[in-house]
VEXSE-385001 format. One record per residue (C-alpha): residue in one letter; x, y negated, z negated. Coordinates in steps of 0.02 Angstrom, whole numbers, plus 50000, padded with zeros to 5 digits. Example, Ala and Ser with C-alpha at 12.3 -4.5 7.8 and 13.67 -1.06 7.14 Angstrom:
2
{site A; {50615; 50225; 49610}}
{site S; {50684; 50053; 49643}}
***
This chain:
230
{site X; {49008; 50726; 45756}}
{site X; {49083; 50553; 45734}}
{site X; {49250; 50511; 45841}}
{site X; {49386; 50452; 45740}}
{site X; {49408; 50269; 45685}}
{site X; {49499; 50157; 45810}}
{site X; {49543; 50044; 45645}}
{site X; {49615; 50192; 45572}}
{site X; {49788; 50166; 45506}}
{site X; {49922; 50285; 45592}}
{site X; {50088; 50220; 45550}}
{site X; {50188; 50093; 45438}}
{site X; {50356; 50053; 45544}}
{site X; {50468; 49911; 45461}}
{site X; {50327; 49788; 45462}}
{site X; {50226; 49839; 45587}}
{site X; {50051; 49936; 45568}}
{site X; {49990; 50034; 45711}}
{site X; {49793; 50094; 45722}}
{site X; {49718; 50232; 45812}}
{site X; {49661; 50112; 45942}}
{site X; {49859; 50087; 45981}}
{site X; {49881; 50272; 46017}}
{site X; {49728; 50238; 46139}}
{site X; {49782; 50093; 46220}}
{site X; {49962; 50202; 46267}}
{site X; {49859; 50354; 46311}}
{site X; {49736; 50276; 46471}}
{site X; {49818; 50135; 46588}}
{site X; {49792; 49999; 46471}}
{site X; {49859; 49800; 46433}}
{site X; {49972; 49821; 46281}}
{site X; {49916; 49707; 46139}}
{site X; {50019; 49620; 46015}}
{site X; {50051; 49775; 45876}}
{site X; {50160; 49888; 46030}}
{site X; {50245; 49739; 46086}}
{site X; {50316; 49711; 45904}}
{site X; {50335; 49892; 45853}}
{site X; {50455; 49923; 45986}}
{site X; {50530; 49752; 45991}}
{site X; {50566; 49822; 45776}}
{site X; {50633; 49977; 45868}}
{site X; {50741; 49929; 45973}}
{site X; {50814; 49810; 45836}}
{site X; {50828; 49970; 45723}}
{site X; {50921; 50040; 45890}}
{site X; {51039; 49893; 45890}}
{site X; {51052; 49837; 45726}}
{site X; {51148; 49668; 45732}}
{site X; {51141; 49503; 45643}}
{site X; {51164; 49405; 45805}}
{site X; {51030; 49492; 45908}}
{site X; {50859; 49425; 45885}}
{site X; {50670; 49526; 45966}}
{site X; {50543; 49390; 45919}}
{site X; {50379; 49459; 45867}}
{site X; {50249; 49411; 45983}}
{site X; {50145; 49322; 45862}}
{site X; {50271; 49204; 45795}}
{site X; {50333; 49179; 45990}}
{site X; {50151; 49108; 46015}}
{site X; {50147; 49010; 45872}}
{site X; {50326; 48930; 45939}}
{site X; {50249; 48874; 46092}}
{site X; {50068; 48844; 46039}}
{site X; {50116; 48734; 45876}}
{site X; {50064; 48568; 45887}}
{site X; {50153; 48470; 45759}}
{site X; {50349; 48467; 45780}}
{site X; {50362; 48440; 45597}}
{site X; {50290; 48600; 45552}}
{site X; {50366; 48707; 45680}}
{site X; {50533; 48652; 45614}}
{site X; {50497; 48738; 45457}}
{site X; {50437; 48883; 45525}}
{site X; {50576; 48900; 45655}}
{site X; {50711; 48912; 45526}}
{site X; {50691; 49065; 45428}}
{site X; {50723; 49162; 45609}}
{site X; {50911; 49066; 45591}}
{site X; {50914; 49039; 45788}}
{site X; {51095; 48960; 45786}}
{site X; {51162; 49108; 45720}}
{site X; {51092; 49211; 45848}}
{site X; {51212; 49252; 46033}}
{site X; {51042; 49344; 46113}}
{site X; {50846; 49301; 46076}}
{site X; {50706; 49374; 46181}}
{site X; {50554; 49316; 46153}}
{site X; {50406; 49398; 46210}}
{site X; {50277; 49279; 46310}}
{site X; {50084; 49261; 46336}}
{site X; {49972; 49174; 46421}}
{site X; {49845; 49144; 46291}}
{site X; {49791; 48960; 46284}}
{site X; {49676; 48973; 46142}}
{site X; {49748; 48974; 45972}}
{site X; {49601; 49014; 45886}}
{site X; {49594; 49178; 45970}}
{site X; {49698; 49313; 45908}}
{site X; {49781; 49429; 46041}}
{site X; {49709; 49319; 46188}}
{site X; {49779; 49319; 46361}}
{site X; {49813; 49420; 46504}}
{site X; {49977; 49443; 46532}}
{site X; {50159; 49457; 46458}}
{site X; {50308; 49399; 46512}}
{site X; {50489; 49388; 46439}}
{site X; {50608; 49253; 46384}}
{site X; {50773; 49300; 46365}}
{site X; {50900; 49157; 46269}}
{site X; {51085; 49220; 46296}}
{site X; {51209; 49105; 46195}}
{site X; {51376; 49114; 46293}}
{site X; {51279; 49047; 46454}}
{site X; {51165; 48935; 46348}}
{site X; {51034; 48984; 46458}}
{site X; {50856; 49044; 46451}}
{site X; {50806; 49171; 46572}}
{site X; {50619; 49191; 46617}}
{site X; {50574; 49375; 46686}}
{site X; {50401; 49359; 46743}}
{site X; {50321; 49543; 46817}}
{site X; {50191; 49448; 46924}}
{site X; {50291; 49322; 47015}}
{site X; {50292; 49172; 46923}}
{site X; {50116; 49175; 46839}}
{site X; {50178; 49137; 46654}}
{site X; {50295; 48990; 46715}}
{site X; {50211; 48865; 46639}}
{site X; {50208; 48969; 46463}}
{site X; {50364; 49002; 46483}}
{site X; {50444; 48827; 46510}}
{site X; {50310; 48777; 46384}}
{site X; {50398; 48912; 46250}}
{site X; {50576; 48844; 46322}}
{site X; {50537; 48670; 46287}}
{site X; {50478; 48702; 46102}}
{site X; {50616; 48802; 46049}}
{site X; {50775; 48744; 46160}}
{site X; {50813; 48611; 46028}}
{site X; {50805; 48738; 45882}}
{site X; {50958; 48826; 45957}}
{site X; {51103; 48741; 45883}}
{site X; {51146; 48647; 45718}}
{site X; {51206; 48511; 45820}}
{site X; {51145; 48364; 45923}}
{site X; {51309; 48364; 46023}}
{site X; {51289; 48529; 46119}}
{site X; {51199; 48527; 46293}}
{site X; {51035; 48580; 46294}}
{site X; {51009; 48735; 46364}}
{site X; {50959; 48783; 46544}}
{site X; {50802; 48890; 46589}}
{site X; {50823; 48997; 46749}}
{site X; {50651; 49077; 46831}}
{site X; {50723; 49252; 46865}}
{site X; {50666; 49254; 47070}}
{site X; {50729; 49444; 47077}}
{site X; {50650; 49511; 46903}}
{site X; {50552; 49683; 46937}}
{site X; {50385; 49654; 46977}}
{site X; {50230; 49770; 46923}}
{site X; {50120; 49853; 47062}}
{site X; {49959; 49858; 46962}}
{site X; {49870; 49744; 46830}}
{site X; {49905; 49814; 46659}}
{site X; {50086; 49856; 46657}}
{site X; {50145; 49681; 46633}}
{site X; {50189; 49725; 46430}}
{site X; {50288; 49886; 46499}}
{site X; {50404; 49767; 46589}}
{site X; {50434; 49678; 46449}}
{site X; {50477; 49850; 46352}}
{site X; {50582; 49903; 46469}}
{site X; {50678; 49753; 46517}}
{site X; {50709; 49697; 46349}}
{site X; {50785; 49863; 46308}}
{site X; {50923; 49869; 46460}}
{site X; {50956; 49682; 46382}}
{site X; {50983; 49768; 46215}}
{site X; {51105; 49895; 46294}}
{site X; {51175; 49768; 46392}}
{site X; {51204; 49656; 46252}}
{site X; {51275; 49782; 46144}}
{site X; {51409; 49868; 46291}}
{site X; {51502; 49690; 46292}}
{site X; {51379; 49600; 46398}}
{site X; {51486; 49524; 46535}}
{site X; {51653; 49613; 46516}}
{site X; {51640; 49694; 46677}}
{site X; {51543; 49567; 46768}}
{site X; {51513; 49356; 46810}}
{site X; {51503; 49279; 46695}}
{site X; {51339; 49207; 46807}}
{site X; {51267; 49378; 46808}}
{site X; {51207; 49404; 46620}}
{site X; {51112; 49569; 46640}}
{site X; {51016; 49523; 46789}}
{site X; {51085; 49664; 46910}}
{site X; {51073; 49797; 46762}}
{site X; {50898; 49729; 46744}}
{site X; {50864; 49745; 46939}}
{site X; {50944; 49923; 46916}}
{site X; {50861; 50007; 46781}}
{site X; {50704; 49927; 46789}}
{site X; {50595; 50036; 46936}}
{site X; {50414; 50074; 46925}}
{site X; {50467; 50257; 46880}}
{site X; {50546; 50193; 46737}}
{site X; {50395; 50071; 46673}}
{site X; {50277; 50217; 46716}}
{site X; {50351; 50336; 46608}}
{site X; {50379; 50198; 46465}}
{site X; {50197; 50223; 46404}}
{site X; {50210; 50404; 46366}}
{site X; {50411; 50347; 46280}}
{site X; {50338; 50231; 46155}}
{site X; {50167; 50347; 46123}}
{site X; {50281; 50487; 46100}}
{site X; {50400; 50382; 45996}}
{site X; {50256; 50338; 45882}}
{site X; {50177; 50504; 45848}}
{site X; {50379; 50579; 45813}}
{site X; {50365; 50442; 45677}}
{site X; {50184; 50499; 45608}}
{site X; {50244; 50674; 45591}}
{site X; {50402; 50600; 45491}}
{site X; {50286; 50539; 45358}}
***
Protein backbone atom coordinates (compact mmCIF):
# COMPACT_ATOMS: atom_id res chain seq x y z
CA UNK A 1 0.00 0.00 0.00
CA UNK A 2 1.14 3.46 -1.10
CA UNK A 3 1.91 6.16 1.82
CA UNK A 4 0.11 9.24 1.39
CA UNK A 5 1.30 12.15 -0.83
CA UNK A 6 3.71 14.59 0.83
CA UNK A 7 2.35 17.21 -1.99
CA UNK A 8 -0.98 16.54 -0.80
CA UNK A 9 -2.92 19.65 -0.02
CA UNK A 10 -4.12 19.79 3.77
CA UNK A 11 -5.22 23.23 4.43
CA UNK A 12 -6.09 26.71 2.81
CA UNK A 13 -5.39 29.42 5.74
CA UNK A 14 -5.76 33.18 4.52
CA UNK A 15 -3.22 32.70 1.80
CA UNK A 16 -1.26 30.17 2.87
CA UNK A 17 -1.35 26.36 1.58
CA UNK A 18 0.02 23.76 3.78
CA UNK A 19 0.96 20.01 2.30
CA UNK A 20 1.19 16.84 4.01
CA UNK A 21 4.89 17.19 4.02
CA UNK A 22 4.24 20.33 6.51
CA UNK A 23 2.41 18.11 9.00
CA UNK A 24 5.71 15.93 8.64
CA UNK A 25 8.16 18.40 8.99
CA UNK A 26 6.20 19.49 12.66
CA UNK A 27 5.82 15.85 13.55
CA UNK A 28 9.95 14.57 13.64
CA UNK A 29 12.66 17.29 14.82
CA UNK A 30 12.79 19.06 11.65
CA UNK A 31 14.07 22.77 10.01
CA UNK A 32 10.80 24.62 9.37
CA UNK A 33 10.53 25.70 5.73
CA UNK A 34 8.99 28.73 4.36
CA UNK A 35 4.95 27.58 4.27
CA UNK A 36 4.99 27.26 8.65
CA UNK A 37 6.89 30.30 8.96
CA UNK A 38 4.08 32.25 7.00
CA UNK A 39 1.08 30.31 8.23
CA UNK A 40 1.70 31.29 11.67
CA UNK A 41 3.21 34.62 10.97
CA UNK A 42 -0.96 34.87 9.08
CA UNK A 43 -1.97 33.53 12.54
CA UNK A 44 -0.72 35.46 14.73
CA UNK A 45 -1.86 38.51 12.55
CA UNK A 46 -5.45 36.94 12.66
CA UNK A 47 -4.59 36.91 16.63
CA UNK A 48 -3.76 40.59 16.58
CA UNK A 49 -5.55 42.00 13.94
CA UNK A 50 -4.21 45.62 13.50
CA UNK A 51 -3.48 47.95 10.64
CA UNK A 52 -0.19 49.10 12.20
CA UNK A 53 1.29 45.67 12.93
CA UNK A 54 3.04 44.10 10.09
CA UNK A 55 4.45 39.74 10.04
CA UNK A 56 6.34 39.78 6.71
CA UNK A 57 6.04 36.61 4.82
CA UNK A 58 9.24 34.96 4.50
CA UNK A 59 9.36 34.96 0.86
CA UNK A 60 8.82 38.57 0.23
CA UNK A 61 11.45 39.24 3.35
CA UNK A 62 14.02 37.41 1.00
CA UNK A 63 13.14 39.07 -1.93
CA UNK A 64 13.69 42.57 0.22
CA UNK A 65 17.11 41.71 0.94
CA UNK A 66 18.09 39.59 -2.09
CA UNK A 67 16.68 42.23 -4.81
CA UNK A 68 19.20 43.61 -6.81
CA UNK A 69 17.84 46.59 -8.50
CA UNK A 70 16.69 49.47 -6.05
CA UNK A 71 14.30 50.55 -8.67
CA UNK A 72 12.31 47.51 -8.58
CA UNK A 73 12.30 46.84 -4.98
CA UNK A 74 10.74 50.24 -4.54
CA UNK A 75 7.76 49.04 -6.28
CA UNK A 76 7.48 46.04 -4.66
CA UNK A 77 8.08 47.49 -1.17
CA UNK A 78 5.07 49.71 -1.31
CA UNK A 79 2.03 47.69 -1.44
CA UNK A 80 3.22 46.35 2.32
CA UNK A 81 2.67 50.46 3.26
CA UNK A 82 5.78 50.27 5.73
CA UNK A 83 5.30 53.98 6.97
CA UNK A 84 2.10 53.23 8.20
CA UNK A 85 3.25 50.47 10.15
CA UNK A 86 4.50 51.14 14.41
CA UNK A 87 5.85 47.20 14.48
CA UNK A 88 7.32 44.96 11.38
CA UNK A 89 9.03 41.64 11.95
CA UNK A 90 10.48 40.22 9.34
CA UNK A 91 11.44 36.80 9.23
CA UNK A 92 15.26 36.16 8.06
CA UNK A 93 17.30 33.46 6.09
CA UNK A 94 20.41 32.70 5.18
CA UNK A 95 19.85 31.61 1.71
CA UNK A 96 22.32 33.25 -0.72
CA UNK A 97 21.02 31.79 -3.82
CA UNK A 98 18.04 33.36 -5.33
CA UNK A 99 17.46 30.91 -7.77
CA UNK A 100 16.79 28.40 -5.15
CA UNK A 101 13.51 28.34 -3.56
CA UNK A 102 13.42 27.65 0.28
CA UNK A 103 17.38 27.60 0.44
CA UNK A 104 19.30 28.13 3.58
CA UNK A 105 19.89 26.88 6.88
CA UNK A 106 18.79 28.91 9.29
CA UNK A 107 16.18 31.64 10.44
CA UNK A 108 16.49 34.44 12.29
CA UNK A 109 14.21 37.49 13.21
CA UNK A 110 14.11 41.17 12.50
CA UNK A 111 12.02 43.06 14.51
CA UNK A 112 11.37 47.09 13.26
CA UNK A 113 9.59 48.91 16.29
CA UNK A 114 8.57 52.55 15.20
CA UNK A 115 8.58 54.62 18.49
CA UNK A 116 12.42 53.59 18.99
CA UNK A 117 13.08 53.70 15.20
CA UNK A 118 15.07 50.78 15.70
CA UNK A 119 15.62 47.40 14.20
CA UNK A 120 16.23 44.63 16.50
CA UNK A 121 18.08 41.47 15.23
CA UNK A 122 17.25 38.17 17.40
CA UNK A 123 19.56 35.67 16.12
CA UNK A 124 19.05 31.85 17.98
CA UNK A 125 22.69 30.84 17.10
CA UNK A 126 24.71 33.73 18.26
CA UNK A 127 25.16 35.97 15.60
CA UNK A 128 25.25 33.58 12.53
CA UNK A 129 22.59 35.55 10.33
CA UNK A 130 24.30 39.04 11.07
CA UNK A 131 25.32 39.65 7.92
CA UNK A 132 21.62 38.77 6.45
CA UNK A 133 20.32 40.58 8.79
CA UNK A 134 22.16 43.98 8.39
CA UNK A 135 21.95 43.03 4.70
CA UNK A 136 17.79 42.95 5.11
CA UNK A 137 18.26 46.26 7.43
CA UNK A 138 20.10 48.07 4.89
CA UNK A 139 17.54 47.34 2.01
CA UNK A 140 14.56 48.20 3.76
CA UNK A 141 15.62 50.99 6.49
CA UNK A 142 14.99 53.69 3.86
CA UNK A 143 11.48 52.33 2.97
CA UNK A 144 10.35 53.22 6.51
CA UNK A 145 9.20 56.69 6.32
CA UNK A 146 7.62 59.06 3.66
CA UNK A 147 10.21 61.43 4.43
CA UNK A 148 13.88 62.16 3.78
CA UNK A 149 14.05 64.29 6.98
CA UNK A 150 13.64 61.54 9.62
CA UNK A 151 16.83 59.72 10.98
CA UNK A 152 17.47 56.59 9.66
CA UNK A 153 16.85 53.96 11.81
CA UNK A 154 19.23 52.08 14.17
CA UNK A 155 19.82 48.21 14.05
CA UNK A 156 20.69 46.64 17.47
CA UNK A 157 22.21 42.80 17.43
CA UNK A 158 20.10 41.47 20.35
CA UNK A 159 23.44 40.00 22.55
CA UNK A 160 20.82 38.40 25.13
CA UNK A 161 18.16 36.87 22.52
CA UNK A 162 17.37 33.06 23.50
CA UNK A 163 19.56 30.85 21.92
CA UNK A 164 18.59 27.20 20.56
CA UNK A 165 20.44 24.07 22.01
CA UNK A 166 20.18 21.92 18.90
CA UNK A 167 20.31 22.49 15.02
CA UNK A 168 16.79 22.60 13.73
CA UNK A 169 14.88 24.72 16.12
CA UNK A 170 16.15 27.97 14.80
CA UNK A 171 12.40 28.65 12.93
CA UNK A 172 10.74 27.77 16.49
CA UNK A 173 12.53 30.79 17.89
CA UNK A 174 11.35 32.82 15.45
CA UNK A 175 7.62 31.48 16.24
CA UNK A 176 7.87 31.99 19.49
CA UNK A 177 9.58 35.23 19.81
CA UNK A 178 7.62 36.93 17.33
CA UNK A 179 4.49 36.00 19.19
CA UNK A 180 5.55 37.51 22.85
CA UNK A 181 6.39 40.67 20.39
CA UNK A 182 2.78 40.44 19.23
CA UNK A 183 1.48 40.35 22.85
CA UNK A 184 3.85 42.77 23.77
CA UNK A 185 2.93 45.07 21.12
CA UNK A 186 -0.61 44.79 21.63
CA UNK A 187 -0.56 45.19 25.94
CA UNK A 188 0.85 48.91 25.30
CA UNK A 189 4.36 47.97 24.54
CA UNK A 190 6.39 50.13 26.90
CA UNK A 191 3.80 51.50 29.33
CA UNK A 192 5.24 49.76 32.14
CA UNK A 193 8.78 49.72 31.12
CA UNK A 194 12.08 51.93 29.37
CA UNK A 195 11.43 53.14 26.95
CA UNK A 196 15.12 51.33 25.99
CA UNK A 197 13.67 48.03 26.81
CA UNK A 198 11.13 47.34 23.81
CA UNK A 199 10.20 43.71 24.59
CA UNK A 200 13.62 42.46 25.13
CA UNK A 201 13.15 41.26 28.87
CA UNK A 202 9.56 39.79 27.97
CA UNK A 203 11.44 38.15 25.15
CA UNK A 204 14.29 36.85 27.58
CA UNK A 205 11.27 35.77 29.84
CA UNK A 206 8.98 33.83 27.87
CA UNK A 207 11.24 32.54 25.47
CA UNK A 208 12.87 29.06 27.30
CA UNK A 209 13.65 25.91 25.50
CA UNK A 210 10.46 24.43 27.20
CA UNK A 211 8.56 26.84 25.52
CA UNK A 212 10.24 26.43 21.81
CA UNK A 213 10.03 22.62 22.45
CA UNK A 214 6.52 22.47 22.92
CA UNK A 215 5.89 25.12 19.99
CA UNK A 216 6.11 22.29 17.34
CA UNK A 217 3.35 20.20 18.68
CA UNK A 218 1.25 24.19 19.19
CA UNK A 219 1.39 25.00 15.58
CA UNK A 220 0.88 21.05 14.34
CA UNK A 221 -1.98 20.95 16.61
CA UNK A 222 -3.14 24.40 15.52
CA UNK A 223 -3.15 23.18 11.94
CA UNK A 224 -4.97 19.94 12.16
CA UNK A 225 -7.89 22.04 14.64
CA UNK A 226 -8.12 24.04 11.33
CA UNK A 227 -8.40 20.81 8.91
CA UNK A 228 -11.15 19.45 11.00
CA UNK A 229 -12.92 23.05 10.68
CA UNK A 230 -13.22 22.52 7.00
Amino acid sequence: MGGSNPDEKVLSYNDVVLRRSDLDILSGPYFLNDRIIEFYFSYLSSCYPSEDVLLVPPSISFWIMSCPVIESLKDFVEPLHLPDRKLVLFPTNDNDDVSQAEGGSHWSLLAYERNSNMFVHHDSHRGMNKRHAKQLYNAVKGFMSDTDSVSAAKFLECADSPQQTNGCDCGLYVTAISRVICLWHGDGGNKDKGEGDLWLSAVKEQVTPSVVAEMRNEILGLIRGLMAMK
